[in-house]
C-alpha positions in Angstrom: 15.5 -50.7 -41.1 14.4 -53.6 -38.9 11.0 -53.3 -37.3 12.9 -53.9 -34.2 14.9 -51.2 -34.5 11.7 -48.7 -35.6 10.2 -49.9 -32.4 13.7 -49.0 -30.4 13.6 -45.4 -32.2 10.6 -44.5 -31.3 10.6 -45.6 -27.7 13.4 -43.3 -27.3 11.5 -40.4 -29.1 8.7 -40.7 -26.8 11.0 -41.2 -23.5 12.5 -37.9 -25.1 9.6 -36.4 -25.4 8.1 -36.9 -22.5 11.4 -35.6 -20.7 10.8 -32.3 -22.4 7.5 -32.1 -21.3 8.3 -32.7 -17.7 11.6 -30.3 -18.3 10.0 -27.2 -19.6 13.1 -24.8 -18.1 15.1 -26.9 -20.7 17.6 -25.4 -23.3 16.8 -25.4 -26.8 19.4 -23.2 -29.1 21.0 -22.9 -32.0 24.4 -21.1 -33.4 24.1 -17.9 -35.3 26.6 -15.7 -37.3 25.3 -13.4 -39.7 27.2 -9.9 -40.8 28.3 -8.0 -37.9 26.5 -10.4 -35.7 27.3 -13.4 -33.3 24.9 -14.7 -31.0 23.4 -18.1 -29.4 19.6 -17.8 -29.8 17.9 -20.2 -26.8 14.2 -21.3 -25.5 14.5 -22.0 -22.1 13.7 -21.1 -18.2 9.8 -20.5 -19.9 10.9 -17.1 -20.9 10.4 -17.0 -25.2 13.2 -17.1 -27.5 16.3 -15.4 -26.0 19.5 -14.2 -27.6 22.9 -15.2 -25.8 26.3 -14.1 -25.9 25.3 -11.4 -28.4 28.7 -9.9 -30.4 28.5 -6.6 -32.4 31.8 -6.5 -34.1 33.5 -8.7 -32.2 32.4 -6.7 -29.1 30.0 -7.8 -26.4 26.6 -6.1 -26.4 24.2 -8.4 -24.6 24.9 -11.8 -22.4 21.2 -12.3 -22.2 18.1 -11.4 -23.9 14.7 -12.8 -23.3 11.3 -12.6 -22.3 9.8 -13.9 -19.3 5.8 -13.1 -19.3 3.3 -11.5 -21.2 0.8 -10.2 -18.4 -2.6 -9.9 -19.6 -5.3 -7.6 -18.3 -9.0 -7.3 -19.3 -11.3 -4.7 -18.7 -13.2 -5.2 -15.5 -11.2 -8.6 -15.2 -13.7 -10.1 -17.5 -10.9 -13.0 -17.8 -7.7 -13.5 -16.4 -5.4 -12.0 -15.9 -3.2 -13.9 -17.2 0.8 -14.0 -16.9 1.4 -16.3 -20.6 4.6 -17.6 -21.1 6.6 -19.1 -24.8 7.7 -22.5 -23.9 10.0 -25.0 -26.2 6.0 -26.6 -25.7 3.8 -24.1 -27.2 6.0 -23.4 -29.7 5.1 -24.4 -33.3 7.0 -25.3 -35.8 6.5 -22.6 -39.1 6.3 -24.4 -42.1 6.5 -20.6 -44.0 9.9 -20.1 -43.0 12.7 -22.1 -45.3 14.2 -23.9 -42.6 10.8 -25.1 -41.6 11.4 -25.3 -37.6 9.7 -24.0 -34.1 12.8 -20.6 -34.0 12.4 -19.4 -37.4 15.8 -17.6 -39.3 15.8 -15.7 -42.1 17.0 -12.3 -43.6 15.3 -9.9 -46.1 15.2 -6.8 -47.2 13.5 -3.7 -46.3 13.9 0.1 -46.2 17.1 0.4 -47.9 18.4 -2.2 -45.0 19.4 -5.7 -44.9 17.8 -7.9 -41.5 18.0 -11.1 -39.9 15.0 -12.3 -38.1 14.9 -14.6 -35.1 11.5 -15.7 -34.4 8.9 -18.1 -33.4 5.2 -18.9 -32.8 2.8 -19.7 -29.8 -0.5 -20.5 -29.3 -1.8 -20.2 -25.6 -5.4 -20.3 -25.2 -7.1 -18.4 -27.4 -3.9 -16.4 -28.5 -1.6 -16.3 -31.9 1.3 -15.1 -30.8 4.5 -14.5 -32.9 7.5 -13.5 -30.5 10.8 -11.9 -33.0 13.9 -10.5 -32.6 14.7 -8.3 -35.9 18.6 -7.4 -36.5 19.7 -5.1 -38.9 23.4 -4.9 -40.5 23.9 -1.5 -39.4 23.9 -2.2 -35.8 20.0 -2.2 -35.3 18.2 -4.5 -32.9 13.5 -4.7 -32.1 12.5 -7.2 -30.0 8.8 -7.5 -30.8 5.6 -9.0 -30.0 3.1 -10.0 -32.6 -0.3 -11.1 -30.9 -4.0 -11.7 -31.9 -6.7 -13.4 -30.5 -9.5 -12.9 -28.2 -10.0 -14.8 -24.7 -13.3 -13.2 -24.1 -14.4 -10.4 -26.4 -13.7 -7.2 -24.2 -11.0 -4.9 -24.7 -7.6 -5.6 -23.2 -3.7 -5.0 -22.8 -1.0 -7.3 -23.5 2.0 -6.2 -21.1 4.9 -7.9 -22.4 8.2 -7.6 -20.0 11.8 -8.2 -22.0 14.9 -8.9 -19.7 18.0 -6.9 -21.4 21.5 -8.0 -19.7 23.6 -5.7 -21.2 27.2 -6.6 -20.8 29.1 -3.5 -23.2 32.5 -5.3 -23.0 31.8 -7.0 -20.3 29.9 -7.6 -17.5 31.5 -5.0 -15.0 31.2 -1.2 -15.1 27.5 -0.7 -16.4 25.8 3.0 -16.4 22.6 3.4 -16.9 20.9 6.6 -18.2 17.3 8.1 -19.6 17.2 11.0 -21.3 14.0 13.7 -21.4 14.2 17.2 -23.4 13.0 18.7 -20.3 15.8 17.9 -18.2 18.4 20.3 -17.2 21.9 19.5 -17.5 22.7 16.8 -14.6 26.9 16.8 -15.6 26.3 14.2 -18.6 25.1 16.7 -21.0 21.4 18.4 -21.7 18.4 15.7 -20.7 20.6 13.4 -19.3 20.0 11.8 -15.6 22.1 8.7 -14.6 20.5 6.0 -12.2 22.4 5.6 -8.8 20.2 3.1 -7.5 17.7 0.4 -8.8 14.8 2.4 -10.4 11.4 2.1 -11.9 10.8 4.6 -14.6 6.9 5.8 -15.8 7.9 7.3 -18.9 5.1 7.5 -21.4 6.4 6.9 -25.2 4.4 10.5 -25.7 7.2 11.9 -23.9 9.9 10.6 -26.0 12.1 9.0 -23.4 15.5 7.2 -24.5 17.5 4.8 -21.9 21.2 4.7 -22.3 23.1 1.6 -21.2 27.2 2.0 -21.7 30.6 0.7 -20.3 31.9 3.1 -17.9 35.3 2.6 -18.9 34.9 2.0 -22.8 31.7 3.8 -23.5 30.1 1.3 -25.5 26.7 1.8 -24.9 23.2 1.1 -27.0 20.3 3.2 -26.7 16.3 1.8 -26.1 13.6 3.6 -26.7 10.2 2.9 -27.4 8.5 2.4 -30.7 5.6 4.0 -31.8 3.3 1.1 -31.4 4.3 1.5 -27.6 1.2 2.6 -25.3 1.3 3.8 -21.6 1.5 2.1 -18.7 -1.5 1.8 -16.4 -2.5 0.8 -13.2 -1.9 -3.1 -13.8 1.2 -2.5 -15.3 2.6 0.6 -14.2 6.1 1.0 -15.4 7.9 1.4 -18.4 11.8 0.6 -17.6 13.4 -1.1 -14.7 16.5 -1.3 -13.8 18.0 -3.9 -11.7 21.0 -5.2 -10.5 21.8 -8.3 -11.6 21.9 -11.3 -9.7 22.0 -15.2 -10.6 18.8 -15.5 -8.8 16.6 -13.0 -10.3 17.6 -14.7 -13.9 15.2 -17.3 -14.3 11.1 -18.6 -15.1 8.6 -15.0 -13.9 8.5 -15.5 -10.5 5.5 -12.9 -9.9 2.3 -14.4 -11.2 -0.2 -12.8 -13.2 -1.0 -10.3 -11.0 2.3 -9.3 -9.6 4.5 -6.5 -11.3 8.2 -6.5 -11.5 10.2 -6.7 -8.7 13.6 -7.4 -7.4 13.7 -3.7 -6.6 15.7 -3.5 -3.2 17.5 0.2 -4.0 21.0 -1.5 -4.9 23.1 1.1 -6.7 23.6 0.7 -10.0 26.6 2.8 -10.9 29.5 1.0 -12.5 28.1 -2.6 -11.3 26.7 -5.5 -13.4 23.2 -4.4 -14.2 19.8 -5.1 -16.3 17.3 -3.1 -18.0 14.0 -4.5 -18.2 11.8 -2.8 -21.4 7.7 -3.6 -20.3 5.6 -2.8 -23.2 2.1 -2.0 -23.1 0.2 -3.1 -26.1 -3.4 -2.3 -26.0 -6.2 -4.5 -28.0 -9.4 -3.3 -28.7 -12.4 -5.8 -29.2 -13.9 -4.3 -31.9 -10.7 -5.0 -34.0 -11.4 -8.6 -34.0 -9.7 -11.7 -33.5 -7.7 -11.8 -36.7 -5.5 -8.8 -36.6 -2.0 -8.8 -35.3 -1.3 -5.9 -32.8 2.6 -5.5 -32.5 4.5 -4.0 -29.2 8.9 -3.9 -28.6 11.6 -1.5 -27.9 13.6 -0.1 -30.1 17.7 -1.1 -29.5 20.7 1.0 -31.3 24.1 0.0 -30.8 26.6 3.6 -30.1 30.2 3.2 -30.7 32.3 5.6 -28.2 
């Protein structure tokens, strides 16, 4: 190769590079078909590595899955807060996985199941933070959030917020449920209440709370629920699930700060409309644990066939 041409290569590399850096909303992705499994994976509108188009079986499950901000509190705001956000940027590429890249794939084994991960890893500030989607064969999906690190050394909560666009066979004709043993029968069997209208819900994990999301007319539905690495919510971040209707505009980069909690909440009903369930999770890091240990935090996703 002519020294010319080196020269011509890397100009364009750099112009490329810079064009990302002054694009950070822009769309990296990649193709992925694996089992049971279709799906576009996608860094873009600062909101981690998303899954697109997601097919179960041929069937739709979720247009869009991704994960806006982590909101960071510290006791007695000795830093921050902070609303940190996995960018194409922070990103770095991890030379442990085969395919040696900044979104990560592989599959393993474990628990008598076969599972693909999706993931990747971000340093911001003084955090190490490993953002993962894990997919199982049996119709299994758990978002998680992997972080360590300590910004000042005082106790603290990592409150990451996942945007679920469930779109069961299609984008119309979306219910939305949450189910609690101590619920009488509201006409959808024991413990089950449907939402009518946009809703936050303060559900502890101690109280075992499952969310139901399903087709109205083909009851395809998956459930969430939280797994048991899941804290409470608190005063900084105060709910659990939220769930919206959807519109284009509420779709892209965290438009709420640090400080600000979810919104978007303007009492829209939700019954048989085009909707999203946002999962917050609340994953608490004590000071005394160090730096070096990896706290983990994500909902717990299972795909029901009617």
């Amino acid at each position: 190769m002519s020294m010319r041409r080196k020269k011509v290569i890397a100009m364009l590399a750099a112009s490329v590079s810079l064009w990302l850096l002054m694009n950070p909303g822009l769309a990296q992705s990649g193709q992925v078909a694996w089992g049971p499994w279709q799906f576009r994976w996608e860094v873009s509108d600062n909101a981690g590595i998303g899954l697109r188009d997601v097919r179960f079986n041929g069937r739709t499950i979720l247009y869009r899955g991704n994960m806006p901000v982590v909101r960071v509190k510290y006791k007695d705001d000795a830093c921050g807060p902070y609303a940190d956000r996995i960018t194409w940027q922070n990103l770095q590429t991890d030379n442990n996985c085969h395919n040696n890249q900044k979104v990560c794939q592989r599959t393993f084994s474990f628990a008598g199941r076969e599972w693909l991960e999706i993931s990747g890893r971000a340093f911001i500030g003084s955090y190490d933070i490993v953002q993962a989607w894990f997919l199982t064969a049996d119709g299994e999906v758990q978002p998680r959030l992997f972080s360590r690190g300590l910004q000042c050394q005082v106790d603290h909560v990592h409150h990451p917020y996942w945007q679920l666009d469930f779109d069961m066979d299609g984008a119309p004709n979306d219910q939305a449920f949450l189910h609690l043993s101590s619920f009488p029968d509201f006409g959808f069997g024991p413990g089950w209440f449907r939402y009518s209208n946009e809703y936050d819900s303060r559900r502890n994990p101690s109280e075992k709370p499952v969310w139901f999301v399903r087709d109205a007319q083909t009851l395809l539905g998956a459930f969430v629920q939280p797994s048991t690495d899941d804290g409470p919510h608190d005063a900084f971040s105060s709910i659990n699930v939220g769930i919206r209707r959807y519109h284009g505009n509420e779709v892209g980069p965290w438009p709420f700060g640090a400080s600000g909690e979810l919104g978007f909440n303007n009492g829209e009903n939700v019954i048989s409309q085009d909707n999203v369930l946002w999962y917050v999770g609340h994953l608490p890091h004590n000071a005394a644990d160090g730096p070096d240990h990896y706290h983990a935090v994500g909902p717990i996703i299972r795909v029901s066939k009617p």
